[in-house]
C-alpha positions, 0 to 999 in steps of 0.5 A: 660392876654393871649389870647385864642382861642376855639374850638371844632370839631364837627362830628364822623369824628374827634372823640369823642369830650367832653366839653373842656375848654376855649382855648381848643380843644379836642378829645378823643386822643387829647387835645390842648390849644392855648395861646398867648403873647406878640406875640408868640402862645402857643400851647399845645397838650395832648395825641396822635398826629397821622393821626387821630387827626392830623387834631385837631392840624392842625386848632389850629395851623392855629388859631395860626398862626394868633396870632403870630408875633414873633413865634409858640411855640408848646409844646409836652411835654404831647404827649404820642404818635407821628407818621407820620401823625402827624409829617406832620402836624408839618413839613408843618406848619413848613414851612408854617411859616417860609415863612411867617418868623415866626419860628415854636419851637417844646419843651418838646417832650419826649419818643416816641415824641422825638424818632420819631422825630429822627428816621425821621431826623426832629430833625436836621430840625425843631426847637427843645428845651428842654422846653418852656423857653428854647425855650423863651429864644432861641427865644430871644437870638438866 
């Protein structure tokens, strides 16, 4: 069974917060889930990733990085909205990680997630896969 962790901001500051479920932390814009396995953390964010809920992702991933030896996964794939704020986030566990030589994959991004990614050039510098398998996979074969 995966390990999970919970947490729920508290204060006007991080938004509305309603009763998340094991392993969730939630926002009214956003909702992330941390799960780990056999070394790697999951992190599953939905909703909108910007400068106002980037802080809700920001502390699940540090509770991530103390799960992982092999690597960070972070799935995107129900993120609806991504900007700057949020891409910051991302680059500097990016390479607070990889200091660390834990890789950070980004999978699933789509639509808006995917262009902003693009636009900025962090496509070309973070790690991206289609979806989490693919990033598996990527992690175990190179």
């Amino acid at each position: 069974m995966p390990n999970t962790i919970s947490h729920l901001p508290a204060g006007p500051a991080a938004g509305t917060a309603v009763e998340p479920a094991a392993g969730t932390a939630v926002v009214s814009r956003l909702r992330v889930q941390v799960a780990a396995r056999d070394g790697v953390a999951v992190v599953t964010a939905a909703g909108s990733l910007e400068m106002t809920t980037g802080p809700v992702l920001e502390e699940q991933l540090g509770q991530a990085a103390e799960l992982a030896r092999a690597a960070v996964l972070v799935d995107l794939a129900a993120v609806e909205f991504l900007d700057a704020g949020g891409l910051r986030v991302l680059v500097r566990w990016h390479l607070a990680l990889t200091r660390q030589g834990v890789p950070l994959v980004l999978c699933g991004a789509t639509g808006r997630a995917t262009r902003a990614m693009q636009i900025t050039g962090l496509d070309q510098v973070l790690y991206v896969r289609p979806d989490i398998e693919q990033a598996m996979h990527w992690l175990d074969h190179g």
